[in-house]
C-alpha positions as CSV (number, residue, x, y, z in Angstrom):
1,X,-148.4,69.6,12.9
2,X,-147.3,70.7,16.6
3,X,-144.3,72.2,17.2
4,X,-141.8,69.7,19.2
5,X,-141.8,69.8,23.2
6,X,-139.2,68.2,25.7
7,X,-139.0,64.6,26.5
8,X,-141.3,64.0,29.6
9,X,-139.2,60.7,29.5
10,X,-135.6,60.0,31.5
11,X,-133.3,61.5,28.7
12,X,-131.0,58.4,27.3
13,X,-128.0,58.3,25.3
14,X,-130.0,59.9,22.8
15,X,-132.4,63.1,23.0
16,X,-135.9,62.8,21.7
17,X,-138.9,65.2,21.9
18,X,-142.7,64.8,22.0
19,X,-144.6,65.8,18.5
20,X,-148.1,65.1,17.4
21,X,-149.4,65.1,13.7
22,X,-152.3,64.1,12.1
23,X,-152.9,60.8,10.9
24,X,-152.8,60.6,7.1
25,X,-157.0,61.0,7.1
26,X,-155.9,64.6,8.6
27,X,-158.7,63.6,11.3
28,X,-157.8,63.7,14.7
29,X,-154.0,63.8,16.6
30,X,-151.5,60.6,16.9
31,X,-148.2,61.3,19.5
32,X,-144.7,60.3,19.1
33,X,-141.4,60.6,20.3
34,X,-139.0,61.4,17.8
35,X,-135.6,61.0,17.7
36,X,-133.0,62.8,15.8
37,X,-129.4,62.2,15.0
38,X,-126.3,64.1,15.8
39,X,-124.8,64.4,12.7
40,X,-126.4,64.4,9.4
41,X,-129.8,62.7,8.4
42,X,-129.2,59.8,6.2
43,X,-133.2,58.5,6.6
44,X,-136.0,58.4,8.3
45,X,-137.9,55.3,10.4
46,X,-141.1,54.9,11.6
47,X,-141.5,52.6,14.5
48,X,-144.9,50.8,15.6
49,X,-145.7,48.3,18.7
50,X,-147.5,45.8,19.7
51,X,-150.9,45.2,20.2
52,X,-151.0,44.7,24.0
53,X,-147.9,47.1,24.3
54,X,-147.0,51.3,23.5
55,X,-143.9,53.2,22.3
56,X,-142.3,53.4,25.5
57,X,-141.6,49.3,24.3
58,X,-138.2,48.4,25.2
59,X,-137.5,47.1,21.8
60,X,-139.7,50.1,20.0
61,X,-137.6,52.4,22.0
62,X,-134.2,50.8,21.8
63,X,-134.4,50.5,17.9
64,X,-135.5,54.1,17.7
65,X,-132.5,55.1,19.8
66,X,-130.2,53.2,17.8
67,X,-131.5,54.0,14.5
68,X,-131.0,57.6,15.9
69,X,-127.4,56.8,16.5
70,X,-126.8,55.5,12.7
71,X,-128.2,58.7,11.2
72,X,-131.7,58.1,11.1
73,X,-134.5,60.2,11.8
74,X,-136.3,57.7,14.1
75,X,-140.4,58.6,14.9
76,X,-141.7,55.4,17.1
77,X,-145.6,56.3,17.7
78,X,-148.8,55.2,19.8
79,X,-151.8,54.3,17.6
80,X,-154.3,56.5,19.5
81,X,-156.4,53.3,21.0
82,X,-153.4,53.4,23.3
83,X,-153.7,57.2,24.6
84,X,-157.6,56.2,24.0
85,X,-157.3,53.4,26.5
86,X,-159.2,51.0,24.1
87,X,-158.4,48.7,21.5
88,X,-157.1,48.2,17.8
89,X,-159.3,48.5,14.7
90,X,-160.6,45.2,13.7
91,X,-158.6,45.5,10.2
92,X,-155.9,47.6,11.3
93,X,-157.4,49.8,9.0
94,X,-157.0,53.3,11.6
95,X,-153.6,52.2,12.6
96,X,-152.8,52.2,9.1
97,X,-154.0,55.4,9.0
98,X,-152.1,56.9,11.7
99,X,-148.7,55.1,10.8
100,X,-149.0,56.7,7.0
101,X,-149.6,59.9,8.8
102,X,-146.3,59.0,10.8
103,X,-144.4,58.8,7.4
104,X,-146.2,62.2,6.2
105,X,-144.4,63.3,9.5
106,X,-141.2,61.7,8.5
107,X,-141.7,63.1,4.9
108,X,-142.2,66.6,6.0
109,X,-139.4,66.6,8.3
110,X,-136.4,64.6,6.2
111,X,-137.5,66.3,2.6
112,X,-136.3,63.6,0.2
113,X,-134.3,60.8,1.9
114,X,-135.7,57.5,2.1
115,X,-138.3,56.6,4.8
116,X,-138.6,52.9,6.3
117,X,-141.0,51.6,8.4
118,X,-140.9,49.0,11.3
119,X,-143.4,47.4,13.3
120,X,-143.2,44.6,16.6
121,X,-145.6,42.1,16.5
122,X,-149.0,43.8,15.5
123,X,-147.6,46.5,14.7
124,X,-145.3,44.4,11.3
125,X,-149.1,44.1,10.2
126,X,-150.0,47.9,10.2
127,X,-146.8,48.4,8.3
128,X,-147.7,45.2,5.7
129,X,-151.2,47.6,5.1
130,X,-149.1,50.8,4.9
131,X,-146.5,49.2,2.5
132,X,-148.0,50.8,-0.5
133,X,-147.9,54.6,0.2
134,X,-145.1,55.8,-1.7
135,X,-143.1,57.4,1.0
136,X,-142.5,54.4,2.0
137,X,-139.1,53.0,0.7
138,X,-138.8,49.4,2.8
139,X,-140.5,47.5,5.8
140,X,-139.0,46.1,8.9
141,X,-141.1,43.2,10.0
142,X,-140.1,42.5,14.0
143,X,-141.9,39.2,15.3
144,X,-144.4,38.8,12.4
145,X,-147.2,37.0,13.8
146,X,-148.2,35.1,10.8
147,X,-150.9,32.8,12.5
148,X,-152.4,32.7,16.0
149,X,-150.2,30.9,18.3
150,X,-149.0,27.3,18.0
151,X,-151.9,27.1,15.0
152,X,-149.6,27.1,11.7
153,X,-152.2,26.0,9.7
154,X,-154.3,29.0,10.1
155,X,-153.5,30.3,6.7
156,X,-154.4,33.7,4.4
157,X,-152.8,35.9,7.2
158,X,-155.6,38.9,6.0
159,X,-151.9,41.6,5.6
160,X,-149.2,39.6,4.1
161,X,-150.2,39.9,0.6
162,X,-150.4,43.7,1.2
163,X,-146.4,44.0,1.3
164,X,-145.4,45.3,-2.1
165,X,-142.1,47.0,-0.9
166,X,-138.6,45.0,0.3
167,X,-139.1,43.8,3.4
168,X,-137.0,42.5,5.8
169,X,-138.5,39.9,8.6
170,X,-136.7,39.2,12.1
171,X,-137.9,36.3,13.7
172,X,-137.0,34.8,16.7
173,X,-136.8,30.5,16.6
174,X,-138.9,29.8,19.3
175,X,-141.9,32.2,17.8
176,X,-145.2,30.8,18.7
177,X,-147.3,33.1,16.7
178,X,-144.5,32.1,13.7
179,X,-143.9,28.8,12.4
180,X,-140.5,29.1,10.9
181,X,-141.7,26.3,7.9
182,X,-144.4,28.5,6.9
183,X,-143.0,31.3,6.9
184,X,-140.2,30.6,4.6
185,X,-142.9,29.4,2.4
186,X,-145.1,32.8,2.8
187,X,-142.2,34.6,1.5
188,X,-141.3,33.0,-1.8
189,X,-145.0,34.5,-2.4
190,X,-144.2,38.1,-2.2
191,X,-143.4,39.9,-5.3
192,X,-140.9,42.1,-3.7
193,X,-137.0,41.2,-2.3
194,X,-137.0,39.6,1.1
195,X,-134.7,39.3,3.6
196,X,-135.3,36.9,6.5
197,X,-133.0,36.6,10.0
198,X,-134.2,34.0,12.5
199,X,-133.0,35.0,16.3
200,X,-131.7,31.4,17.6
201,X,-132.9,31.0,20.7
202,X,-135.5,33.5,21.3
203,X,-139.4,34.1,21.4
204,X,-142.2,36.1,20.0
205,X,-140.6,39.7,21.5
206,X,-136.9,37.9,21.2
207,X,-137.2,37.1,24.7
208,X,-134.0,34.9,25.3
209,X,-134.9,31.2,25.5
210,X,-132.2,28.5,27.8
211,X,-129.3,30.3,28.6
212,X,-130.2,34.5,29.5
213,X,-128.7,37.2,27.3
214,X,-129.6,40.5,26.1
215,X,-130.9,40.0,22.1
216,X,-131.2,43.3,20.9
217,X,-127.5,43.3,19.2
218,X,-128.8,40.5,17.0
219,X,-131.9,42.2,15.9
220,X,-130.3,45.3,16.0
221,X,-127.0,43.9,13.6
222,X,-130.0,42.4,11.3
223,X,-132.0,45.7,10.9
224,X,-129.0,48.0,10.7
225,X,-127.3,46.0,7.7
226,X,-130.4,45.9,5.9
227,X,-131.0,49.4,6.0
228,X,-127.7,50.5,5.3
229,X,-128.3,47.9,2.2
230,X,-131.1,49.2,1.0
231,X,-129.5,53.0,1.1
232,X,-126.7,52.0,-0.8
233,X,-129.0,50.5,-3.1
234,X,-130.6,54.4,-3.0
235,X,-127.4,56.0,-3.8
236,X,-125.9,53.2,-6.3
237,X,-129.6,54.0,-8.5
238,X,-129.1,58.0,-8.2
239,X,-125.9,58.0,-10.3
């Protein structure tokens, strides 16, 4: 593990520096930005992106400052086909890799608190692969693209019966890549709690749909509650 440099980004409300680590394999180097809070840590989150996208995502970016803001320890990441310049592993197998070497990271750096992990779009299957290491306490599903788009009966999405920890899934209505009907259906398959919040109003990456607002409160409210749920939960167990 490298030691931490200073953000090449602009600095926001919230500091982050540049680390690298090993993916879990312990072969080869995968960069993040992590974000720490101000006070005390209460958890730690892993954030992934999309397949056509990187960290510097405004949703990857803006949940990792926020999460920061809570009390988390927030590590969003680039699978390394993005500093590559090439392309995702046809099974997601080496991002899943990379994003258990993200919670390693996370482990490392936070000692015993509770890690989550989060993914946009491509990224919700990486962490429905890496849902079974056991760092990993819950998964954040952002956008779950549960067929290809507008064909809902495309079924046996290859990932979804790899979740085996609580997950909570944020969905915008208008999803293409998301049939709300099958979804709700996918979910009473899963043999862990579940949590769903559909976006009204809002696409694939919660782009706002008719009249133009910021979503990111709405998907922020959704994630925040849940974690701070599934802490409680934590705590309530420890006594």
């Amino acid at each position: 593990m490298k030691s931490a440099t200073t953000d090449s980004e602009p600095m926001d409300d919230q500091p982050a520096a540049e680390v690298r680590f090993p993916p879990a394999s312990g072969s080869g180097e995968v960069r993040g930005m992590l974000h720490r809070p101000r006070g005390p840590t209460l958890a730690g989150l892993a954030v992934t992106h999309g397949r056509s996208n990187d960290m510097r995502n405004p949703l990857v970016k803006r949940i990792a400052e926020a999460a920061a803001e809570g009390g988390l320890a927030a590590l969003r990441m680039n699978f390394r086909y993005v500093d590559e310049k090439g392309r995702a592993s046809k099974d997601l197998s080496r991002e899943e890799d990379e994003l258990r070497g993200a919670v390693r990271f996370l482990r490392k750096d936070i000692a015993d608190r509770p890690i989550f992990i989060a993914g946009e779009s491509m990224g919700a299957r990486v962490c429905a692969r890496a849902s079974s290491d056991p760092d990993v306490a819950g998964v954040i599903a952002l956008g779950y693209p549960l067929h290809p788009k507008f064909r809902p009966e495309v079924r046996n999405p290859p990932e979804w019966p790899l979740i085996v920890k609580p997950v909570l899934v944020v969905q915008g209505d208008q999803d293409p890549f998301c049939d709300l009907a099958r979804l709700r259906d996918e979910l009473t398959r899963l043999t862990q709690p579940y949590e769903l919040v559909v976006i009204p109003n809002a696409g694939h990456s919660f782009e706002p749909r008719g009249v133009k607002r910021d979503t990111f409160p709405e998907v922020w409210a959704a994630v925040e509650a849940w974690i701070r749920a599934g802490l409680s939960s934590e705590n309530q167990a420890v006594r």
